[in-house]
N, C-alpha and C positions, 0 to 999 in steps of 0.2 A: 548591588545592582540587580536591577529585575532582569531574569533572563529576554525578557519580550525584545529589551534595549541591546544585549550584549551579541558578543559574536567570537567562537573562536579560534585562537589565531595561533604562530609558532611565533614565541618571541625569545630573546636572550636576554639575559640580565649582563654577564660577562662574557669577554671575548674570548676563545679556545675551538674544542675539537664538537664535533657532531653533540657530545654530552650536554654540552650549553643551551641546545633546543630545547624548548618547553611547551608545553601546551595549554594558555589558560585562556580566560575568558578578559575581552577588554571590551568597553563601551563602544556599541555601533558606532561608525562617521557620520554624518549627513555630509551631501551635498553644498558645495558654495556656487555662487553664481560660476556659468560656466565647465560645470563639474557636475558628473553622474555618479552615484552608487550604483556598484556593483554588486550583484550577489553570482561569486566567485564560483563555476563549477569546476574547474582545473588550472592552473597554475604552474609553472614550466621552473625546471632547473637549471642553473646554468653556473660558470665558474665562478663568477663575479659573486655567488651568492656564499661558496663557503670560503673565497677568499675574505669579503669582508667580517662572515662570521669568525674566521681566525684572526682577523687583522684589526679590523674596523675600516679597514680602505677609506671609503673617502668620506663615508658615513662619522668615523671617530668613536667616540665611546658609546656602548648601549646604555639603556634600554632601545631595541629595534628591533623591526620586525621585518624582517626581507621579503626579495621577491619582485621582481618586476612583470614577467607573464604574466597572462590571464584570458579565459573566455569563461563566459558567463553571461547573462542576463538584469539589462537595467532594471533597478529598484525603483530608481527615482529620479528623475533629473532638478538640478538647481535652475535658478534663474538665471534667462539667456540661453537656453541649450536650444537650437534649433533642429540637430543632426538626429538626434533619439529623443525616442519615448518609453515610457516604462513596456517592459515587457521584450524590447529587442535584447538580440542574442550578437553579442559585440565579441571582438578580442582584439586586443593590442599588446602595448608595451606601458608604461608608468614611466614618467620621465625619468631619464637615468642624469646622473646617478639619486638626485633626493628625493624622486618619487614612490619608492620602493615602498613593498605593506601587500604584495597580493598572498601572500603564504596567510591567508584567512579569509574565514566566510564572507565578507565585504570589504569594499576599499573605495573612496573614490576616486577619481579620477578624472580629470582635464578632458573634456568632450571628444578636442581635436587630436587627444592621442589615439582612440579608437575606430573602428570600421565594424562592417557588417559582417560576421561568421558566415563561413560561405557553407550552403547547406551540404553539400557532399561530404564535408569532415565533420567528427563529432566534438564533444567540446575539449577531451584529450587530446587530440590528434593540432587541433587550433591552441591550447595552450602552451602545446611544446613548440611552434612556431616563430611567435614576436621578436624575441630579441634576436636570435639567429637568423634571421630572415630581412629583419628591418636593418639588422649589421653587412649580411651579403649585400643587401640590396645599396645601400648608402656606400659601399664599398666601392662598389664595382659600377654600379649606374652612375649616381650621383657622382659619387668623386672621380674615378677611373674612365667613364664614360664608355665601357665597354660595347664593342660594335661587332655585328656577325663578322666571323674569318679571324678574327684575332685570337691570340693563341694568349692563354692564362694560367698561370700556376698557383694551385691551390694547397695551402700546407696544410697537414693534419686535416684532411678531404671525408676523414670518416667522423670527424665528431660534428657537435652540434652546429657551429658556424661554418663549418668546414662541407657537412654536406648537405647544407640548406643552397652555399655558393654554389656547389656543382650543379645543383638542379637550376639554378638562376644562372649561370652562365652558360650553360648549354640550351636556356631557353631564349637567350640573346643571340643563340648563332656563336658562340667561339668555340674555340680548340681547348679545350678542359686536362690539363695535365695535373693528378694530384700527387698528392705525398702521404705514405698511410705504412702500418705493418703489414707484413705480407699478407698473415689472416685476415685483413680486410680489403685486400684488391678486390674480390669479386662484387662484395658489398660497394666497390666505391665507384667499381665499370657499370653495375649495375645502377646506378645513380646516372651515368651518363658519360661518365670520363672516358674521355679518349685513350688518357696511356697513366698509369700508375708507377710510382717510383716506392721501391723498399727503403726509406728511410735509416734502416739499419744495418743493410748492406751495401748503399748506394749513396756516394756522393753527390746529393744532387745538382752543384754546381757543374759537375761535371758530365751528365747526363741532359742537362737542357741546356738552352741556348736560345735565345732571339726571340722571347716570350714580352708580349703587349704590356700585362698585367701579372703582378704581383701580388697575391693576397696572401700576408701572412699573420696568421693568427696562432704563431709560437712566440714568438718575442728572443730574448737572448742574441745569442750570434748570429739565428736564422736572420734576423733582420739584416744585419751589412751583408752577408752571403750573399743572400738575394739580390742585391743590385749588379751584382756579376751575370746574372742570368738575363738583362732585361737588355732587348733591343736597344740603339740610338732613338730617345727620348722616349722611352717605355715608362711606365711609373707602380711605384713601388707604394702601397697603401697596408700600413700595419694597425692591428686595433689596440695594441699593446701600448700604447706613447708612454713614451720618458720622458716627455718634456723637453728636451733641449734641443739645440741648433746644429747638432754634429751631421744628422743623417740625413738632413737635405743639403750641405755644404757637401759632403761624402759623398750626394748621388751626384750633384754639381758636377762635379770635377769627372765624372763617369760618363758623362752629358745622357744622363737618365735622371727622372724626379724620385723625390719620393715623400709622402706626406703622413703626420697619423691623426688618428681619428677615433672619437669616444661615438657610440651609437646613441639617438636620440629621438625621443618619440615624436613619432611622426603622422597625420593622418592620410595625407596621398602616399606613403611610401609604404603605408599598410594597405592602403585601399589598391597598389600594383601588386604586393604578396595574396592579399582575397582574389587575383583576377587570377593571377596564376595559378592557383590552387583549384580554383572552377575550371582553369583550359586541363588540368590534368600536370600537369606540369612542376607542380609542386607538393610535395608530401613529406611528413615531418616521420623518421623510425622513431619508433617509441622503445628506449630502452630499457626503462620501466615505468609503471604507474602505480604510487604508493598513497594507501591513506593519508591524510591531514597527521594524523595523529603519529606516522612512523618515516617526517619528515627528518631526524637524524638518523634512521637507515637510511635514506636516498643520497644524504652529504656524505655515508659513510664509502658509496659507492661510489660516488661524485670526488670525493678526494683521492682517489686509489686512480682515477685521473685513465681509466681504458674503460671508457664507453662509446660504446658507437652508437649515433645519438642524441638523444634526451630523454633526460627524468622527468618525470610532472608528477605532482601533488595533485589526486582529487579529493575531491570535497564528497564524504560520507555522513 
């Protein structure tokens, strides 16, 4: 392959530990109708990516190439693209789950997944954004329907979805309670939260009470826990689903809801994350930023699962 055509990417051949990333060269994409190339300046971490590098999730067997983030700069657009032209400066999300491929220098992408990179952030800062942002957001707006004065609970407040939702729910106006290790309360008041729970000292069923909204992005027990805490018809929104019919029969009977929900790329739901992000109101920590090339140090840190956070991949 001439290099002119190629691009490169992290792919796996087998599924296992951070070892399985590799770095070679694959044949550029083009554009189909509806659909922009990308040329990839930074590219976001998130758990979903060395879950399925150890599993295969919902991907199944490699060869693949993960990765849903990205901000970057149109290459190209296909036929039918009205929103871009070559040369803008986009970020979004890649439909999840079979849209994944941004962990490389191009990828294309479905028009209506992207928006315009809001100039204030660089294209690190807009990488580590999308999924965690487009998950609070479909969270708590769209499904939860979050309203000023309402009081929310936020689990695990200091990681990647955890403290994208605090800045987006305190930018709706609610009462932001999260849940985090002690070491990062300041980090997480500092985000906006009103009151922080030690998860490791602190029951938190027994510390809240009469809360609107439920975000929880731990999964396990936290899920049925949590409907103890929720007001008369409060609702419980987990990103974790299991698929089955137990845990809205279970908030039924509590006379609270509860529903789950996979994130899914969106163009107005990114285009309310670039407005926030311009009012000042949203900003991504960057827990690190690693070469393309030293993409399994970033899962090495990503699986060890105490980041406050997100990782991104730049393109060097």
């Amino acid at each position: 392959m001439s290099t002119e055509n190629t691009m490169r990417a992290i792919r796996q051949d087998v599924l296992g530990g951070p070892e399985v990333l590799q770095e070679v060269r694959l044949e550029r994409p083009s554009p189909r109708p509806n659909e922009v190339l990308v040329r990839v300046h930074a590219a976001g971490l998130n758990p979903t990516d060395w879950k399925h590098r150890a599993n295969g999730g919902f991907l199944g067997k490699p060869p693949f190439v993960l990765g849903w983030d990205l901000s970057g700069v149109i290459e190209e657009t296909g036929i039918g693209v009205a929103l871009f032209k070559a040369g803008d400066e986009v970020f979004g999300m890649l439909p999840y789950p079979f849209g994944h491929g941004s962990h490389a220098e191009y990828v294309t992408v479905p028009a209506h997944a992207l928006t315009r990179k809001p100039s204030v952030i660089d294209h690190t800062q807009a990488g580590a954004l999308p999924l965690v942002s487009l998950t609070s957001w479909q969270a708590l707006v769209d499904t939860a329907d979050l309203q000023p004065g309402q009081r929310v609970l936020i689990h695990a407040a200091a990681g990647g979805v955890g403290h994208a939702a605090v800045q987006i729910a305190k930018a709706r106006g609610a009462y932001v309670i999260g849940t985090a290790s002690a070491g990062k309360h300041d980090f997480v008041r500092g985000l906006g939260a009103d009151e922080v729970i030690d998860y490791r000292e602190t029951d938190f069923t027994e510390a809240v009470r009469d809360v609107d909204v439920v975000l929880d992005t731990v999964g396990g027990d936290y899920t049925r826990r949590s409907l103890s805490v929720l007001r008369p018809g409060g609702i419980l929104v987990t990103i974790l689903p299991r698929g089955s019919k137990e845990l809205p029969l279970e908030a039924e009977k509590l006379g609270v809801r509860a529903t789950e929900m996979l994130v899914d790329a969106d163009h107005h739901g990114m285009t309310a994350v670039a407005r926030l992000v311009e009012e000042g109101k949203l900003r991504p920590t960057i827990a690190g930023a690693f070469p393309l090339a030293e993409a399994a140090k970033a899962h090495e840190i990503g699986d060890a699962g105490r980041t406050t956070g997100k990782l991104v991949l730049v393109m060097d």
